[in-house]
N, C-alpha and C positions, 0 to 999 in steps of 0.2 A: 716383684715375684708374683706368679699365679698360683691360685688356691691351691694345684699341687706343689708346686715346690715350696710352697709355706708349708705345708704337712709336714713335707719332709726334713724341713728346718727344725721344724719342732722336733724336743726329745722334753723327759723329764728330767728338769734340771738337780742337778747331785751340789754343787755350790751357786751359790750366788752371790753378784757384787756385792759386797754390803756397803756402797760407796755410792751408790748409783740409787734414784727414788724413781719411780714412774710418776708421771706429771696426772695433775689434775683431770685433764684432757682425756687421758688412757682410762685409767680411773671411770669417770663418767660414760667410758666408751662400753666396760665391763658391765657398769651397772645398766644400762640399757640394755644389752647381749643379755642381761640376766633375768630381765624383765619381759623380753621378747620372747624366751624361749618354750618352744611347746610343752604342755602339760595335759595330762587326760581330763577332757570336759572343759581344760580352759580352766580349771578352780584354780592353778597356782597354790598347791598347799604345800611349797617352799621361799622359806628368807633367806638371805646373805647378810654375814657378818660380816664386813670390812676392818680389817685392824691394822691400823699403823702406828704402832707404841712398842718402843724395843723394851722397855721395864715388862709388858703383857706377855709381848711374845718370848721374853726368854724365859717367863715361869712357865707358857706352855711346852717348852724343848723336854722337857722330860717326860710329857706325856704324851708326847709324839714318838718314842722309842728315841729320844733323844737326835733327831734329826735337825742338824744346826738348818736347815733351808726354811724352818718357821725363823727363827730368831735375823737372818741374815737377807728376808727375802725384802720386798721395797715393801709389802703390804701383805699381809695372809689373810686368805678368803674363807669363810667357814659355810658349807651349804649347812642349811638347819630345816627339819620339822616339825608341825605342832605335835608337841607330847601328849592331846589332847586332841581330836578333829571329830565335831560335830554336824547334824547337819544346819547348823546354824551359817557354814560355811556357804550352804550352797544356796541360803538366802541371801546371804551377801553378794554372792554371784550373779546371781539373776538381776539384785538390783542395779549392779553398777552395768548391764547388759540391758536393762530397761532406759538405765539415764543416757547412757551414750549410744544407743543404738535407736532408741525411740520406740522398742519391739512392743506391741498391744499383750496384755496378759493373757487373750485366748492363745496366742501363739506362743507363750512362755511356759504358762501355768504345768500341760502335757509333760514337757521334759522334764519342769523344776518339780514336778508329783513324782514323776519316775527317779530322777537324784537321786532324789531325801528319802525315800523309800530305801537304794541304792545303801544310802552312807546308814541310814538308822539296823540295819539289817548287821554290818559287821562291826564284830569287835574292834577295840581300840588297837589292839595287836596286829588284826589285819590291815584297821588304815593306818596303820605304821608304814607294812612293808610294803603297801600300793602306793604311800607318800613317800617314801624311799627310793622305790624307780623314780618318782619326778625328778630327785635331787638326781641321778646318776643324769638323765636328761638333762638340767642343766646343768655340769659340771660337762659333759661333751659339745653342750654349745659353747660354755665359756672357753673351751682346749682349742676350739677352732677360730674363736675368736681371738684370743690371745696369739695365734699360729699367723692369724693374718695383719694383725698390728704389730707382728714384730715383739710381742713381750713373753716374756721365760715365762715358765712355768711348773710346778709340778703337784701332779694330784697324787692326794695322799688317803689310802685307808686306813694306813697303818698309826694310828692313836688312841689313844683311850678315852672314849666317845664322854664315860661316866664325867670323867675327872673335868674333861673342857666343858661340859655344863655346868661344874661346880665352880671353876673358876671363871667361868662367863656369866656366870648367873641367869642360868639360859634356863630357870627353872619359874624366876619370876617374870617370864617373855610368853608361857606355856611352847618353850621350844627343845629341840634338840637337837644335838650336831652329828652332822652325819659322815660328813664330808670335809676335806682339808687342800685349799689351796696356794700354796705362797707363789706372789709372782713376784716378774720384777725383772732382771739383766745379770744372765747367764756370767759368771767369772770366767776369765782368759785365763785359769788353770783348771778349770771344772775340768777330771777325766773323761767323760764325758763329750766333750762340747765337737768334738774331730772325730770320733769313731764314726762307722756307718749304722743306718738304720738297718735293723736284722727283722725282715718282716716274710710272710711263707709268699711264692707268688699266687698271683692273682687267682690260676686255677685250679688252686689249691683248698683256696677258701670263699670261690663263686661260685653259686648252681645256675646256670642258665637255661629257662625254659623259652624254648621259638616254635 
């Protein structure tokens, strides 16, 4: 398939096999997608939780509005961010951009003074919700990614953020979860799986300036 008709393969899935695991292979393919994908400034101030434990995942079904596709899916993905973001972040930034890039500190110092200036200025409230669009960023790169490998998917906002750090212990990580994804292999009764994509067209929802 090409990248459009993978789109359009994708839906979010409503059941999934619970028979079926994603291999190692896909898995690693995820975690890379997840590592690649853009962030503002390049700081990545989001983690990925990977869970593949059906005792975990069925205590989280109830705090997902009881949505059996955490407990049924081959792996549930959790986007998470610091509960906590300093600019201690964006020295860590600059240095791993000094070791791998070899950049001289007259050339770094300019922007890592403007950062930290940047992050020391907002509350932890607003780099919440500026760390919040990262996570929706990569949760649309993992969608396109999963669209192109072939693996189900379904993003979820609907959970109760508090309860999954309680029961992840996402509190001793300084994280928080933002985000919910189970993947894994669409079930051959999912209702679902045959209906068509219901999307507005194209010039409905494109501006075109020439």
């Amino acid at each position: 398939m090409n990248t459009l008709e993978s789109l359009k393969w994708r839906y979010a899935v409503k059941k999934f096999d619970n028979k079926k695991e994603l291999t190692q292979t896909q898995i690693n393919t995820l975690k890379e997608a997840f590592n690649l994908t853009a962030t503002s400034y390049g700081l990545q101030p989001v983690k990925l939780l990977i869970i593949k434990n059906k005792e975990l995942q069925n205590t989280l079904v109830p705090h997902t509005w009881n949505q059996r596709q955490v407990l049924d899916a081959s792996h549930v993905l959790v986007v998470c961010v610091p509960k906590s973001f300093t600019k201690e972040e964006v020295a860590k930034y600059f240095s791993l951009v000094k070791n791998i890039r070899q950049t001289p500190d007259e050339v770094i110092n300019p922007f890592k003074e403007f950062l930290t200036n940047e992050i020391a200025q907002k509350s932890q409230e607003e780099l919440f919700l500026w760390n919040k669009n990262q996570a929706y960023l990569a949760l649309g790169n993992l969608l396109t990614v999963c669209a192109l490998e072939k693996i189900d998917a379904c993003p979820m906002e609907g959970f109760n953020p508090e309860k999954y750090d309680e029961v992840l212990e996402l509190d001793k990580q300084n994280l928080r979860s933002v985000l919910v994804l189970p993947v894994g292999y669409r079930a051959e009764d999912d209702f679902m799986k045959d209906l068509k994509k219901v999307r507005k067209e194209t010039q409905d929802v494109i501006l075109e300036y020439n």
